[in-house]
C-alpha positions in Angstrom: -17.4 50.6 15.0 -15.3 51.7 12.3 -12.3 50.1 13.9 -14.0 46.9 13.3 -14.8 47.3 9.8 -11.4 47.1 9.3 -10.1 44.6 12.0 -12.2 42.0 10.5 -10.9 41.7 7.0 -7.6 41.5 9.0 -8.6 38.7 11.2 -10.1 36.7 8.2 -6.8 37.1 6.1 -4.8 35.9 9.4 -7.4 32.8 9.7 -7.0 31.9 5.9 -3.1 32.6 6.4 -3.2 30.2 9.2 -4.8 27.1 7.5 -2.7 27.4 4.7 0.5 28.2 6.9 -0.7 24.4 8.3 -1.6 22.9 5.1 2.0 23.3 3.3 3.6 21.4 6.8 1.8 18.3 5.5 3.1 15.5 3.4 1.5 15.6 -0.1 2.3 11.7 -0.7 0.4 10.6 2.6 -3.0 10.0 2.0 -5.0 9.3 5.0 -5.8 5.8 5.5 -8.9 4.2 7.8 -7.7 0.8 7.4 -4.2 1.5 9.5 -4.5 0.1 12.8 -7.4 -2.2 11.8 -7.2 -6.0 11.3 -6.6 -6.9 7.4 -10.3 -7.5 6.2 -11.9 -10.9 5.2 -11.0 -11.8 1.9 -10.2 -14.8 -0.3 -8.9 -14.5 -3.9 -8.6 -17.4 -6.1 -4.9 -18.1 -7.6 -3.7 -16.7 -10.7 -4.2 -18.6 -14.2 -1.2 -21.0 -14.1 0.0 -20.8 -10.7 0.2 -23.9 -8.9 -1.1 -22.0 -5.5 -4.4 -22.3 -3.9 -4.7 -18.0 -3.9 -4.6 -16.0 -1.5 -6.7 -14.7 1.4 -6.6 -13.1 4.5 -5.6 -16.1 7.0 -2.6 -15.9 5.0 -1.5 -12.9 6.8 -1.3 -13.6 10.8 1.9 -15.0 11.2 4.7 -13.2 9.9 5.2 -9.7 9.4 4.6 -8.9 5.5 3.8 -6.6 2.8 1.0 -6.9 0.9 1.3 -5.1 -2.9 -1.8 -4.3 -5.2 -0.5 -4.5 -8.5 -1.6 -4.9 -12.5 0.1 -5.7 -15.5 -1.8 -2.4 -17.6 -0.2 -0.1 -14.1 3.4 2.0 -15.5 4.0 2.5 -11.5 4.1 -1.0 -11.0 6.6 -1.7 -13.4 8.7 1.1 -11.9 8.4 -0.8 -8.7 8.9 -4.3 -10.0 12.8 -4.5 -10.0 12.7 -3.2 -6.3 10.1 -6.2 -5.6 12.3 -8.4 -6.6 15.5 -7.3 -5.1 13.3 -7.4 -1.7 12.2 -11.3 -2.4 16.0 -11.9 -3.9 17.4 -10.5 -0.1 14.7 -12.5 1.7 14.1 -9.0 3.8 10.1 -9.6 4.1 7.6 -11.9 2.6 5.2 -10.0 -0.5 2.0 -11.3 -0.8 0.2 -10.1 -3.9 -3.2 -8.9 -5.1 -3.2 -8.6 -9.1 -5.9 -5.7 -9.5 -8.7 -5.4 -12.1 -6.8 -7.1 -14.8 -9.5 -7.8 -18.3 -7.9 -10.1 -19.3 -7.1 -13.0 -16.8 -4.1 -14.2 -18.6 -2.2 -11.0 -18.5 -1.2 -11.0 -14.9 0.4 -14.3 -15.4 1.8 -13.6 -18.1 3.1 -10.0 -17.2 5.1 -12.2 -13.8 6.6 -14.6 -16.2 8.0 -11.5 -18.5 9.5 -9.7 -15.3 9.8 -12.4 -12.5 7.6 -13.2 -9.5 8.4 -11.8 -6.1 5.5 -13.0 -4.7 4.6 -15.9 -2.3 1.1 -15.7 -2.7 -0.4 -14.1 -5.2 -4.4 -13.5 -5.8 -6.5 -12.5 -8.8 -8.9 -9.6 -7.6 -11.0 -8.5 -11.0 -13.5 -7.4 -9.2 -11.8 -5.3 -6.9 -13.7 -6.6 -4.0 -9.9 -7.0 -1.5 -8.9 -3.6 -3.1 -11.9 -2.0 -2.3 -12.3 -4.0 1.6 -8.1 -2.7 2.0 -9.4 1.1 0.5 -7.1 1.3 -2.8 -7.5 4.0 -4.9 -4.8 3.7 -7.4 -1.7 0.9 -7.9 0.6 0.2 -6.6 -0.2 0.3 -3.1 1.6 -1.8 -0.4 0.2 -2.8 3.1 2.9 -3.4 5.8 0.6 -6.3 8.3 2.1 -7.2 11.5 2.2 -10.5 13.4 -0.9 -10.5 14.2 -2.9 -9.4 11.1 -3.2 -5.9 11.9 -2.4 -3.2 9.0 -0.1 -0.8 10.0 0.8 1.3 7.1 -0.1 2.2 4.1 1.9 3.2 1.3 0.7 4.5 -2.1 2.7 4.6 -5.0 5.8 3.0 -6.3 8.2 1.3 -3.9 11.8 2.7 -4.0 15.0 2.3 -2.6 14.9 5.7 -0.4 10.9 5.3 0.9 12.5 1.1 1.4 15.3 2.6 3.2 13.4 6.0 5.4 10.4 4.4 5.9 9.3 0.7 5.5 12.1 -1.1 6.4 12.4 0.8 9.6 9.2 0.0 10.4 9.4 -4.1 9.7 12.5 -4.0 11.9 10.2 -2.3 14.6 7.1 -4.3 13.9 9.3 -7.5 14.1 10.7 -6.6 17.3 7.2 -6.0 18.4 7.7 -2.6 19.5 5.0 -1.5 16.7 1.6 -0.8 16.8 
């Protein structure tokens, strides 16, 4: 009986040990995400003040492989990202559609693409939140890679740069669009 009194404190420190031991193996940046693997959910955003497009919504997205960004004029991130949007549009590597997230006022979005270009194709006005909160955003930028046939297949929080372009997204358009993904 004594023997156990001490072999249990033991065998709790080498339980703790062991979650933690598997806790620092994970990736900090990678949030799970429910929507990977699921269609892209029904929604239909109407277009940005001044933009001659009809919005955007989610018929928009079974064709073509894509990216879809959540973004906001009044987000730092997303003007860390911005430059990198655009060289992606400027190369032609993968169509961006856009969702302009819970801007107050409905002219700053418009007027924040004007200042630093467009990179968009389609771009919707969300104020509501009702696509970010149907795609599960939690924070901008976020970008959804959607394959040919509408399905989400990553998700990637937080500004887009040229290493996670290079290690993980493009890779995975290449694959998608060979239609060895998913």
């Amino acid at each position: 009986m004594k023997r156990l009194i001490f072999i249990l404190p033991l065998l709790g420190f080498l339980l703790i040990g062991g979650y933690l031991a598997v806790g620092l193996t994970l990736d900090p940046q990678r949030l799970p995400s429910l929507i990977e693997g699921k269609p892209v959910p029904e929604f239909d955003l109407p277009p940005l003040a001044g933009r001659d497009d009809v919005g955007f919504s989610s018929d928009d997205l079974k064709s073509e492989v894509s990216m879809v960004n959540v973004f906001g004029s009044w987000c730092v991130a997303c003007r860390v990202e911005h430059p990198f949007l655009m060289k992606i549009k400027k190369n032609d590597w993968v169509p961006i559609y856009g969702i302009d997230w819970r801007e107050t006022d409905r002219e700053a979005g418009p007027a924040w693409l004007r200042r630093f270009g467009d990179p968009y194709t389609l771009v919707g006005d969300d104020p509501k939140s009702k696509a970010a909160i149907a795609f599960g955003v939690t924070g901008a930028p976020e970008t959804f890679i959607v394959d040919k046939a509408g399905i989400v297949r990553y998700k990637f929080v937080g500004p887009i740069t040229e290493q996670s372009w290079d290690e993980t997204l493009k890779p995975l358009i290449d694959q998608l669009r060979q239609g060895s993904g998913g």
